[in-house]
C-alpha positions, 0 to 999 in steps of 0.5 A: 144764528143762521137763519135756516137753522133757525127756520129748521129749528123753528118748524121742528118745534112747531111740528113736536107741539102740534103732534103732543097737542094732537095726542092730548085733545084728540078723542080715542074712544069713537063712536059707532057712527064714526065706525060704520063706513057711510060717514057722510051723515046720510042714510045708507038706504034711503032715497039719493035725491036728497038735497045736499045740507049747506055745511058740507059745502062750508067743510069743502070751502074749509078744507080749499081755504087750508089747502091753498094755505099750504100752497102759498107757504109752500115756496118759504124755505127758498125764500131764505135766499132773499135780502131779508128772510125776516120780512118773508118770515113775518108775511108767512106768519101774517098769512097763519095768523090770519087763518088762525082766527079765521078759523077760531072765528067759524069754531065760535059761531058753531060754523063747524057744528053738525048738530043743531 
């Protein structure tokens, strides 16, 4: 099989199981916090010099560490053209491995909890 067949094969399945994956765990019915427009977790009307909780910096540091995730896989697709296009394959699914459990990790220590 050629191997960009392959890598194009293998990104669309990944794509179709995290889009049913989305539709099946996503929560349809939000709540009336989610619907008001001051989603930040601070009241509206009360005083803006209030000090900031640590864990909207962890979420911001989240959000960079998964980003910069997309930027290092992002040149993959022309890495096809080297020697070996396995070796490639294996480093970039090394680097989403490692992401994974990092990730899973901060979600069972209650990293990602906004209530105590």
């Amino acid at each position: 099989m050629n191997t960009l067949t392959f890598m194009l094969t293998l990104s669309i399945f990944l794509s179709i199981i995290l889009t049913m994956l989305n539709f099946w765990l996503a929560q349809i019915t939000p709540d009336s916090e989610k619907l008001s427009p001051y989603e930040c977790g601070f009241d509206p009307l009360g005083s803006a010099r209030l000090p900031f909780s640590i864990r909207f910096f962890l979420v911001a540091i989240l959000f960079l560490l998964f980003d910069l995730e997309i930027a290092l896989l992002l040149p993959l697709p022309w890495a096809i053209q080297l020697q070996s296009p396995t070796t490639t394959l294996t480093w970039a699914s090394a680097i989403l491995l490692l992401l994974t459990l990092g990730l899973i990790y901060e979600w069972l220590q209650g990293g990602l909890e906004w209530a105590e």
